[in-house]
PAFILO-276721 format. One line per field, with one value per residue (C-alpha): x, y, z. Coordinates in steps of 0.25 Angstrom, whole numbers. Each point is the difference from the previous one (the first is absolute). Layout:
residues N
xx: (X_...)
yy: (Y_...)
zz: (Z_...)
//
This chain:
residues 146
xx: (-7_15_2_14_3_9_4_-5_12_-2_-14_6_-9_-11_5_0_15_12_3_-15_2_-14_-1_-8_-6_2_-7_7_3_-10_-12_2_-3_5_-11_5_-7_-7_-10_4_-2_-4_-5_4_-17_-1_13_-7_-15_9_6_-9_-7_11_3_3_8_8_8_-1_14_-3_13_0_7_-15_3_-4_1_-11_2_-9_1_3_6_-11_-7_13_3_-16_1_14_-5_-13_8_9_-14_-4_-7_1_-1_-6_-1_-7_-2_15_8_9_12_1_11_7_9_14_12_9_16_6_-8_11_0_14_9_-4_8_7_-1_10_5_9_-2_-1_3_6_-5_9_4_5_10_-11_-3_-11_-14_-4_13_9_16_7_15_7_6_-2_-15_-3_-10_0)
yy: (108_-3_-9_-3_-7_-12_-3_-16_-4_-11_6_7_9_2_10_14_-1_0_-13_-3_-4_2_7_-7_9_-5_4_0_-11_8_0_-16_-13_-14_-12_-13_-15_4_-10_-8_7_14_12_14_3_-9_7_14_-3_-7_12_11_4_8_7_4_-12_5_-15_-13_-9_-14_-10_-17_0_2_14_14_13_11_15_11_13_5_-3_1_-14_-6_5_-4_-15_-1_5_-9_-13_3_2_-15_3_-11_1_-13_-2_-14_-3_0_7_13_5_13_9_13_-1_-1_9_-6_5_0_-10_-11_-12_-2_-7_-14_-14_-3_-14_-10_-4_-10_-14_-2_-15_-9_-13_-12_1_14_-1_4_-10_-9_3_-11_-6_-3_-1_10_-8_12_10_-8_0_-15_-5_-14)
zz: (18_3_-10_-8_-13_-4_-13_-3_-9_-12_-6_-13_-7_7_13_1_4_-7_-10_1_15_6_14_10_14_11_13_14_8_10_-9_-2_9_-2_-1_2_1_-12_-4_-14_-13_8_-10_2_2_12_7_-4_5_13_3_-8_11_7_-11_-14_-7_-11_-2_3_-3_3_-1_-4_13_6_6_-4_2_0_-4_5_-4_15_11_11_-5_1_16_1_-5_8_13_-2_-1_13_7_-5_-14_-10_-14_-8_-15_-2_13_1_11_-7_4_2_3_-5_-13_3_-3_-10_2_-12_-9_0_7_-3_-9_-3_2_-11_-5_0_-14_2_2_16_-1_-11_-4_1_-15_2_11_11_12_-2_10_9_6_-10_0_-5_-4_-3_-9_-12_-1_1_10_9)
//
């Protein structure tokens, strides 16, 4: 097993790891498929019995976002599934088409800085010197409006 460990930050207490942070194993990308088009409310058991049968599942994450991904404790079940769905194979849960591919690579874990939001007023009204919406006149540097 090539497994490595990441520290999970903000559980105090209760980890193995310094300051209580626990450590969580994670298996490789490798040993990992991505299910999307989950149906609604999906279980962890129905992915498992889905994909069971190719080989020992030692995981089963299953998002909101109705995708998931399942851990096997090889890699050879993971090639298998793969090479069966470029062939045609089609995985179902519920009578519902899955979508099945290998779990991509994530480079760096950041998606990048967010957009910063806007804190000042983008538009006055009429009684704060601004120019009033919906064709107005504007009479100049006093403020006043015809």
């Amino acid at each position: 097993k090539q497994w490595y460990q990441r520290r999970v930050r903000g559980e105090k207490g209760t980890g193995s790891g310094p300051g209580g942070a626990s450590i969580k194993q994670e298996a490789p990308n490798s040993q990992q498929i991505f299910v999307g088009n989950l149906p609604h409310k999906t279980a962890d058991v129905e992915l498992k019995e889905v994909f069971g049968q190719h080989g020992n599942v030692i995981g089963v994450r299953v998002t909101p976002n109705n995708f998931g991904f399942v851990i096997f404790d090889r890699d050879e079940p993971v090639v298998e599934i793969l090479a069966g769905v470029r062939r045609g194979k089609v995985y179902t849960l519920r009578e519902q088409r899955l979508n099945v591919e290998e779990k991509k690579v994530v480079v760096g874990g950041n998606r990048g800085p967010r957009k910063q939001f806007i804190t000042e007023p983008r538009g006055g009204s009429r009684h704060m010197g601004g120019r009033r919406r919906g064709g107005g006149r504007y009479a100049g540097e006093s403020g006043d409006y015809k």
